[in-house]
Every structure is written in C-alpha cells, then in structure tokens.
C-alpha positions as CSV (number, residue, x, y, z in Angstrom):
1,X,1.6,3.0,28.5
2,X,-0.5,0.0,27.3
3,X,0.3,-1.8,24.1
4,X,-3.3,-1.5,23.4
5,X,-4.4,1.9,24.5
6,X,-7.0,3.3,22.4
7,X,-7.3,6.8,21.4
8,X,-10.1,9.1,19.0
9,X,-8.3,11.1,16.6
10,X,-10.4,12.7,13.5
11,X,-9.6,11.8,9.8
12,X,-10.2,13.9,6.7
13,X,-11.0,12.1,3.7
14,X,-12.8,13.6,0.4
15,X,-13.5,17.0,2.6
16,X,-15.5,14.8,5.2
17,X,-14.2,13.8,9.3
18,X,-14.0,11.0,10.7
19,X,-14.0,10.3,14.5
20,X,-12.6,6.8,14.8
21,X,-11.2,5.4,18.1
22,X,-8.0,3.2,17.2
23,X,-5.0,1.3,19.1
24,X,-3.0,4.2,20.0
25,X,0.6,2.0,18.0
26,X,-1.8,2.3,15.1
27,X,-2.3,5.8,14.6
28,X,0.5,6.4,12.2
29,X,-0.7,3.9,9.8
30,X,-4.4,5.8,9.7
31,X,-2.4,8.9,8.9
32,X,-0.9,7.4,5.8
33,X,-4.2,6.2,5.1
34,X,-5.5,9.6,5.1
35,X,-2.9,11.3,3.3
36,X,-2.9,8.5,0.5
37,X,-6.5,8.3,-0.1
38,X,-6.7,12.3,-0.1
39,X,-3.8,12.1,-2.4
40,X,-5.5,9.3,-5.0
41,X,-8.4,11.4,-4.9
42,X,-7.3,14.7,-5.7
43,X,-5.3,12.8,-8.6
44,X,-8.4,11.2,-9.8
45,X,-10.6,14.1,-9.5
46,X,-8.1,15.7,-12.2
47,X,-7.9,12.9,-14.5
48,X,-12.1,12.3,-14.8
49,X,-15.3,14.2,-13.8
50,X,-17.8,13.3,-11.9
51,X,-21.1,14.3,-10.8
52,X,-20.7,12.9,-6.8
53,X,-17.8,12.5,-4.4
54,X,-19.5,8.5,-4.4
55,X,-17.9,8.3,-7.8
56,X,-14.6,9.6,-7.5
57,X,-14.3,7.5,-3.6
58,X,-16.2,3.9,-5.7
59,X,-12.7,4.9,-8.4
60,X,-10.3,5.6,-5.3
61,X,-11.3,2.0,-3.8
62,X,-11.7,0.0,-7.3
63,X,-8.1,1.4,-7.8
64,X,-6.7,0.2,-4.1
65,X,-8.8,-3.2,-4.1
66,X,-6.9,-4.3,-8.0
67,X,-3.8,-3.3,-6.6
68,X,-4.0,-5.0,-3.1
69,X,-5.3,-8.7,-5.0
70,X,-2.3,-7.7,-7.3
71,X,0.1,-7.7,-4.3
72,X,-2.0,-11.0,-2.7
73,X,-0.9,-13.2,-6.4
74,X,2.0,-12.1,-6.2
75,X,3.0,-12.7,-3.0
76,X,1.6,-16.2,-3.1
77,X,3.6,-17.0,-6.5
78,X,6.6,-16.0,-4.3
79,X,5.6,-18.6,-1.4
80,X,5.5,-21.3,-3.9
81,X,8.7,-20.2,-5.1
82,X,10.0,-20.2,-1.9
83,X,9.1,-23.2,-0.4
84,X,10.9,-25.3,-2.1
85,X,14.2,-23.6,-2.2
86,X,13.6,-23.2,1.7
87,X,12.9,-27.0,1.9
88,X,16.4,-27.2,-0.1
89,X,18.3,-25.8,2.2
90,X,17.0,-27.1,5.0
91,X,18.0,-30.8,3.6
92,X,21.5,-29.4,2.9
93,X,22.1,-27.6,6.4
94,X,20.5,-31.4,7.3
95,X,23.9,-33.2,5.8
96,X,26.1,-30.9,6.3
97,X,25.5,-30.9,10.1
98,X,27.4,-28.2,11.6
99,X,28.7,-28.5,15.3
C-alpha cells in the first residue's frame, strides 16, 4: 500500500457531511478533528445561544485559532530558550572530546 494513497471518507461536523478525499495515513487525525469540533460545539451550544449554527462554528474556530497562536508563542519562547543551552552543550561535548 502506498504512503500516499488517498481515500474519501465523510465527516460530521455541526449535523452537516463532509465528503473529503485525504492521504489514507491521515485519516485518524480527521477523526479527532471530527470528534473535537463536535465535542466544542455541543459544549458551546450549552454555555451561549445563538440564532445560527454560523455563530456557534465562528465561536468553535475563534476558540481553536487563540489557542493554536497560544501554543505557536509558546513554543517559540521555548526555542529561544533552547538554543542556547543546546549551543552549550554542544561547546562542552566539543572540549570534552570523547573517543
């Protein structure tokens, strides 16, 4: 089987389907997807009302979109962190010189 086989499977999300042809070594990541999104939703839908599915989906997406540029600064504060304690250790593996 191909790395990159590509297969259609159908999505539910906010009572709708989806038909969406993906690499088949993805799949399991579109499933969490589904099952998140449906869960945020449903938890959403209990905490505010709304008129539309638009609004509760526009809350869903605010709500992942905060979180990933959250992750994103974070993750960059840890690089620059990092760097330098990498750049460390390399110049001490450097004088120690193990053979």
């Amino acid at each position: 089987m191909a790395e990159n086989e590509r297969i259609r499977i159908k999505l539910e999300v906010a009572q709708r389907h989806y038909d969406v042809e993906i690499a088949r070594a993805t799949e399991v990541y579109y499933r969490k997807a589904e099952k998140i999104i449906n869960d945020k939703i449903l938890q959403f839908s209990k905490q505010w009302t709304y008129n539309d599915h638009q609004d509760i989906l526009a809350k869903v997406l605010i709500d992942f979109v905060v979180k990933w540029i959250e992750n994103e600064e974070r993750l960059n504060e840890f690089d620059e962190e990092l760097i330098p304690k990498m750049e460390e250790l390399k110049a001490l593996t450097d004088f120690v010189d193990i053979d």
